[in-house]
N, C-alpha and C positions, 0 to 999 in steps of 0.2 A: 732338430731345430732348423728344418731347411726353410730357405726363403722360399716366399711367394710371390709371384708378381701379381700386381696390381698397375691399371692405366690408371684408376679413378687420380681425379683432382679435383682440390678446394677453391670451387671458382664461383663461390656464392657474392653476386652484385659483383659492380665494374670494378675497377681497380687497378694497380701496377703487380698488384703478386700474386701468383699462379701456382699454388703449389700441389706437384706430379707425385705419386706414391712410387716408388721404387721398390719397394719390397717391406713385406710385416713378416717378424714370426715370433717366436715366444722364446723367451729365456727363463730357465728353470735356477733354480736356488741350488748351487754347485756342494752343499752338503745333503748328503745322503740317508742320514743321520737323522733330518729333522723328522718329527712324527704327525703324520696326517690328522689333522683333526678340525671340529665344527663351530667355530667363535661365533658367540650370541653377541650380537649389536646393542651396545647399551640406549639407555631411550634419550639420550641424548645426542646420539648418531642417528637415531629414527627423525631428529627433526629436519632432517636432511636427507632424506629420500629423491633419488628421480635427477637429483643435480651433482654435473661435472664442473670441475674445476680445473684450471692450468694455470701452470707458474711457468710462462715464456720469459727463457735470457739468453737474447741474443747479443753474438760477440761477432765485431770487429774481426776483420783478417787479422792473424796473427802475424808479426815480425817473420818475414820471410826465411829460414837457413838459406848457406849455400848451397846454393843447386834444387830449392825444392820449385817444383812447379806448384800452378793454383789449385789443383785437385786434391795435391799433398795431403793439405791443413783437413779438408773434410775425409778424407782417408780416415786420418790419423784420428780424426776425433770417433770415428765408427770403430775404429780397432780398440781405442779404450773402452767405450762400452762392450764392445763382445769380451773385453778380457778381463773387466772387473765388476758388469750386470749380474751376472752367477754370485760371486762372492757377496754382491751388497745386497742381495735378496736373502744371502743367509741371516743378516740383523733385518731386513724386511720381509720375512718370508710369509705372513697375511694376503701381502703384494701382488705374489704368486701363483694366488687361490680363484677363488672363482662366487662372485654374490648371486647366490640363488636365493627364489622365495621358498619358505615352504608352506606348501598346502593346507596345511593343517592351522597354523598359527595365522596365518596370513602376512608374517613378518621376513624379510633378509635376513640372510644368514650370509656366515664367509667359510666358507668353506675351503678350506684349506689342505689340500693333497698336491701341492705343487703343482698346477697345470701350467705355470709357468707367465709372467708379464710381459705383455708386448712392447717388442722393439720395433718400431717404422724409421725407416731410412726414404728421405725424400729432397725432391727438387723444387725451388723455386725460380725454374728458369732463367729469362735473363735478368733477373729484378737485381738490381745494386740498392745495397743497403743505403750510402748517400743520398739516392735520388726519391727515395720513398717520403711523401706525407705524412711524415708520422704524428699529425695533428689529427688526423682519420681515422683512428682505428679499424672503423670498418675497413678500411681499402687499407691497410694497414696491417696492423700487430693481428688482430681477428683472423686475418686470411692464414696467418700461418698455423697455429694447432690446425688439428686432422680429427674429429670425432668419432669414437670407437666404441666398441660391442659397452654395453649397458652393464654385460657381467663382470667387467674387466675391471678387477682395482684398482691398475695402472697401466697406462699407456706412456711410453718413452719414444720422443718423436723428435727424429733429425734430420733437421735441413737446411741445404746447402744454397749459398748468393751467387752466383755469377761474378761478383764482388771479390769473394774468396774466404767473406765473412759466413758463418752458419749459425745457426738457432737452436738449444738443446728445449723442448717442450716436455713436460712432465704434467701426465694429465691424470686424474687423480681420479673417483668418486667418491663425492663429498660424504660418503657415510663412513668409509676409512678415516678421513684424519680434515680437521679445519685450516686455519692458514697458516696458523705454528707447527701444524706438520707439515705443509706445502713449505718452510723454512727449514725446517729438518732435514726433507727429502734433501735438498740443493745442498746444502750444509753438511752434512752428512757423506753425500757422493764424493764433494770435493774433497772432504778430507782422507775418505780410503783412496781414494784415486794417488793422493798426493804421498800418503804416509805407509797404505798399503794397509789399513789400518782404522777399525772407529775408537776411539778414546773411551777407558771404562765410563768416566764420568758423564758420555754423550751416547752410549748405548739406548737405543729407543726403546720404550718398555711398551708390550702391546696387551698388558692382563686385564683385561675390560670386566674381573668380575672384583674389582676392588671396592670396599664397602661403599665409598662416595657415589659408586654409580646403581648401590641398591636402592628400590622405594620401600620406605616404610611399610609397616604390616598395620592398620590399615594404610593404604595411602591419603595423605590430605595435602593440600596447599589451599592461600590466599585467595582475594577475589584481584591482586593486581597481574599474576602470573597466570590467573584463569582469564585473561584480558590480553594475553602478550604473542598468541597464537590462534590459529582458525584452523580449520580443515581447508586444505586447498583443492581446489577447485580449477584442474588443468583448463578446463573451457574458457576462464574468466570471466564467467558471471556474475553480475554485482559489482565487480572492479572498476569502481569510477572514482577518477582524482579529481578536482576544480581546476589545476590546470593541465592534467592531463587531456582532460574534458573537451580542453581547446587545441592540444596542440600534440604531438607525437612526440617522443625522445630523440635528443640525439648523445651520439658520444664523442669524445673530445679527450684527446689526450694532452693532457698541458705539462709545465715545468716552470719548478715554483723555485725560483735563486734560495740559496742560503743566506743571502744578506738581508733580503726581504723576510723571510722568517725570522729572524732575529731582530728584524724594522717591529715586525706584527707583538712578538713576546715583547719587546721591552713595551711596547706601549702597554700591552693589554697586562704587563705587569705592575704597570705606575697606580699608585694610592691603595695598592695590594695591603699595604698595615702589617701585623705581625706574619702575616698567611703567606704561605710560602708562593715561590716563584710560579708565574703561568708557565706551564709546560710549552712545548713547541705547537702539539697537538692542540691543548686547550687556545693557544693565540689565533691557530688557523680555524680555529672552529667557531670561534666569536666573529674572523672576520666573515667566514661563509655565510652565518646567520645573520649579519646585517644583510649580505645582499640578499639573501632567500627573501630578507622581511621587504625589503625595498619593493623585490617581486609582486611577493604576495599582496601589500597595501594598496598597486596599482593594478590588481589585477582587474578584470570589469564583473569574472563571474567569480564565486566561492560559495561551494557546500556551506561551510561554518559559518557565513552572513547569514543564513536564513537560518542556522540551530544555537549561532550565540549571539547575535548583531554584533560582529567583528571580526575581522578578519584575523588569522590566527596560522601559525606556524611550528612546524617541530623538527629538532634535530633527533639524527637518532645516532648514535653509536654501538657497536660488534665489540665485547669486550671478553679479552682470554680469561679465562676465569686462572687459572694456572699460577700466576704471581698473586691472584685475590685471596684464594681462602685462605682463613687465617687459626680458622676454630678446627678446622679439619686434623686429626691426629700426622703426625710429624711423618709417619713413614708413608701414608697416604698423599702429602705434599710432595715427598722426596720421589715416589712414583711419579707423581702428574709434573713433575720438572722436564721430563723427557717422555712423556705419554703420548704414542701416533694415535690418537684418534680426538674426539672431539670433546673440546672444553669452552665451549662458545656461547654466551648470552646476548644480550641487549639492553641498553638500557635509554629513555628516551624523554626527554623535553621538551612543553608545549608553554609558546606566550603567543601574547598580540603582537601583530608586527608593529601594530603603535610603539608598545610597549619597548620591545628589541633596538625600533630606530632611535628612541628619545635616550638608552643607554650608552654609554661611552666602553668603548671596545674594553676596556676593563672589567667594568659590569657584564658587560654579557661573558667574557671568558670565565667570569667567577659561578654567570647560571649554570654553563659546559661543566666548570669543576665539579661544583656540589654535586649536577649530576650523575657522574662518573662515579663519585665515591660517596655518594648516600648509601647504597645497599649495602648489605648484609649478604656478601655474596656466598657464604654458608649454607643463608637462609635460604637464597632465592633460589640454586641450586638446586637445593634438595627439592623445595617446589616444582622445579621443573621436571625433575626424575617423577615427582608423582605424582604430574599434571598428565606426561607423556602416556605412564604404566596405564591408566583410566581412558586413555583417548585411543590409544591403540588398537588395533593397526589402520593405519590412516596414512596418508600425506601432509605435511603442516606448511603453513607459511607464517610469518610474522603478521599480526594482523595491520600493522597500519602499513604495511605494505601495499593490502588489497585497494587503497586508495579511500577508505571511507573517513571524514573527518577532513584536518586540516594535510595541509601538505606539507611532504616528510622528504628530507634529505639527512641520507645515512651515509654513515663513516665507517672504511677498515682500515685502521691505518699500520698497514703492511711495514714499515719502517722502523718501529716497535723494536724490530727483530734484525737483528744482525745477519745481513748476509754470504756466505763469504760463494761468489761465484767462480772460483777459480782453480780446475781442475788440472790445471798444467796447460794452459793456452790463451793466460789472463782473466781479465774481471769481464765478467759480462759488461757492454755499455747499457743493456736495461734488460731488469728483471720486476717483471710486472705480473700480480693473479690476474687473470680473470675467469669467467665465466661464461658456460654455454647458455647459457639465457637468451630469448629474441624477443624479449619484451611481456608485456603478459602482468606485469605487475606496475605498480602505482606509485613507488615512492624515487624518489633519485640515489644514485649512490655512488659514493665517489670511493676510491680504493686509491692511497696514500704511498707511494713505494718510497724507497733511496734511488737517490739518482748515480749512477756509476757506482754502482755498491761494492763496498770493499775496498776502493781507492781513497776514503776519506773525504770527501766532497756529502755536504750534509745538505744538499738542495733534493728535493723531491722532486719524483715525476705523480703526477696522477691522473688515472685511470676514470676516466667518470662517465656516466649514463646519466643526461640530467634534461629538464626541460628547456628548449629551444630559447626562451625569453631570460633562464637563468645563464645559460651561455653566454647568451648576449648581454649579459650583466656584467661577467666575466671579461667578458674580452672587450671590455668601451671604461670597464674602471680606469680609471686617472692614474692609479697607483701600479696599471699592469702586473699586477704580482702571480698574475696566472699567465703566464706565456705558451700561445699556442707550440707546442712541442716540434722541433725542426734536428735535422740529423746533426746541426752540427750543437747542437745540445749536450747529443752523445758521442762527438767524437767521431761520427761516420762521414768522412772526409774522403774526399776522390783518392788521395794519398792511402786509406786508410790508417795512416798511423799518426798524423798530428794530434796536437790537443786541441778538444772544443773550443769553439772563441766564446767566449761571453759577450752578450751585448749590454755595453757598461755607459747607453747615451742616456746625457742629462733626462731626467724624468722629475715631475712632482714630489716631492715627500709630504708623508701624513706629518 
């Protein structure tokens, strides 16, 4: 396991953060015991080929000891991963392995002989957490993951602020595990870290040949699940939005108060009737969708004017399948509670923006509802297993992603999930997914986190890639409820250890 050095740095577009590689090398799974062997990729981890993932949380300089200097804190945090990465590969030991194709099938495999996951230890020069834009992403949260070998299940990536604060990065390939297992992963480390220890009941189970992920003999599904995916097309050809049409993406990190989510749910709960309470989720999702429709009805050009004479709109939501099935047998549920790989669908709603604007945020959070919980996600499932088995081996992407039709903003909302970020040196102040993506597809997508997870604070930060005009919808609303993202949000104060200020000036209310 010797180090290597490396000069390369993450110095893609300008920016405040510069981050230096100090050394990679591979950590191997510390039981001996385990047995080498070849895991077949269920077909609903093939729908996610070609794409990395990261769950960046970075934290705050720690409370100072006596006598420790600023180096200390990042020491200390690299001596815990070399003294407990070994042992947490043994309940990860997939991790370890290595994704090759093979030849013959044309499909990944994981091969697993412990060749061991990578550790990067890195610098970010003199960036201080406090003074960063963290409204930028790009110049931002982006610049710190480190992107790594293709074959590699996982990449563990640490670095250091000039600040005193550091960044643990956990960088995934999406064919291992979705965003419940990017919660896992974090969830998981903190507790052996803490306990010495993972809990029987939090044990991650990796048996991907459990009947839920066979296809039927024949395979069949629907004509709505044969409509839910395409073969992707790395060039992007044919990838045209109406407003992408006009204008490029940008990204924008906001923070969304708790009190205003709770402004948003009670309204978009009012004349609800016997139906139960709007979710948090469902309140912010009615209000996105008015302003998408606001967008869309002003737009000057639109695909769907010339295929329906109106203009026309769709949300779309990433839904864990893992709490849905319900028909699926008992010990197959009781697997997928703790299952590292992937349980991910979609599911997706189209109106007029006429339509959307002339609703009262209750209405439309009720269209959010139904459509969350119309499927049969049993059903659709299993369709997807042998929609996949048929299409194989390929690339997929969601098809209203590629931009054809009306224009689509999707939802992950990361916050679902309980994070506990705290291995012995506090709560992360932000733990955020994202994605190696640089554009290439069509639809917008915002990714939903907790804000200070772990601490009790039920305000959101999110993650978004969305059109320049919807931004600006965002940030000139009356209501402000999307707050360009600033350090002292999270508590990255010159002091490093104050608490966040909230900015509590009179504003409108809905």
């Amino acid at each position: 396991m010797a180090a290597t050095k490396n000069g390369n740095a993450n110095n893609a577009g300008s920016g405040f953060i510069s981050v230096r590689v100090v050394s990679r090398r591979l950590v191997r799974a510390s039981d001996s015991s385990m047995e080498p062997h070849v895991a077949t990729f269920s077909n609903l981890d093939l729908l996610n080929d070609n794409i990395q993932l990261f769950i960046a949380c970075v934290y705050k300089r720690p409370r100072r000891p006596t006598g420790a200097g600023e180096g200390d804190y990042y020491k200390a945090v690299c001596a815990a991963f070399e003294a407990h990465l070994p042992s947490y590969l043994n309940y990860m030991f997939p991790l370890a392995g290595r994704i090759i194709h093979n030849p013959t099938s044309g499909l990944p495999e994981l091969h697993c002989r412990n060749q061991g996951a990578e550790l990067v230890l890195a610098e970010a020069g003199a960036a201080e957490l406090w003074a960063v834009d963290w409204s930028r992403p790009n110049e931002s949260l982006k610049k710190i993951p480190l992107p790594f070998a293709q074959e590699l299940p996982l990449s563990v990536q640490l670095v250091s602020f000039a600040c005193g604060g550091f960044a643990v990065v956990w960088g995934v390939h999406h064919l291992v595990g979705d965003g419940s297992f990017g919660a896992m992963l974090v969830n998981t480390w903190s507790e052996l870290v803490r306990t010495g220890a993972i809990g029987a009941a939090r044990i991650p189970t990796h048996d991907r040949s459990l009947s839920f992920f066979r296809p039927r003999d024949p395979p069949s599904y629907g004509a709505a699940v044969d409509g839910m995916f395409r073969r992707w097309d790395s060039a992007g050809a044919g990838h045209v939005n109406a407003l992408t049409a006009e204008e490029s993406f940008t990204r924008r990190l906001y923070f969304v108060h708790e009190r205003d989510i709770a402004r948003l749910r009670r309204m978009a709960s009012a004349a609800a009737g016997g139906r139960r309470a709007t979710t948090r989720a469902e309140a912010l999702s009615a209000y996105l969708w008015k302003l998408l429709a606001g967008v869309v009805a002003s737009s000057a050009r639109l695909l769907s004017e010339a295929a329906a004479g109106e203009k026309r709109c769709r949300m779309l939501w990433f839904v864990d399948g893992r709490p849905r099935l319900t028909s699926s047998p008992d010990q197959v549920r009781h697997a997928l509670r703790n299952y590292a790989g992937n349980v991910t669908s979609y599911v997706l709603a189209e109106a007029s923006a006429a339509t959307v604007l002339s609703k009262s945020l209750a209405e439309v959070a009720a269209m959010a509802r139904d459509a969350i919980t119309a499927p049969n996600y049993d059903e659709l499932y299993q369709d997807m297993v042998d929609w996949v088995e048929l299409h194989k081996p390929a690339s997929f992407v969601e098809t209203p992603a590629v931009g054809l039709g009306s224009p689509t903003l999707a939802q992950t909302v990361w916050a679902s999930y309980r994070i506990h970020t705290d291995f012995g040196f506090g709560h992360a102040a932000l733990a955020v997914p994202l994605d190696a993506k640089e554009g290439g597809l069509c639809s917008g997508h915002l990714y939903v986190s907790s804000s200070s997870p772990g601490t009790g604070d039920r305000s959101w930060v999110v993650n978004a890639c969305i059109w320049p005009r919807l931004a600006a919808a965002l940030e000139s609303d009356r209501e402000k409820v999307f707050q360009p993202l600033a350090a002292e949000h999270l508590g990255l104060t010159c002091s490093g250890g104050a608490d966040y200020l909230r900015q509590d000036a009179e504003r409108p209310r809905l």
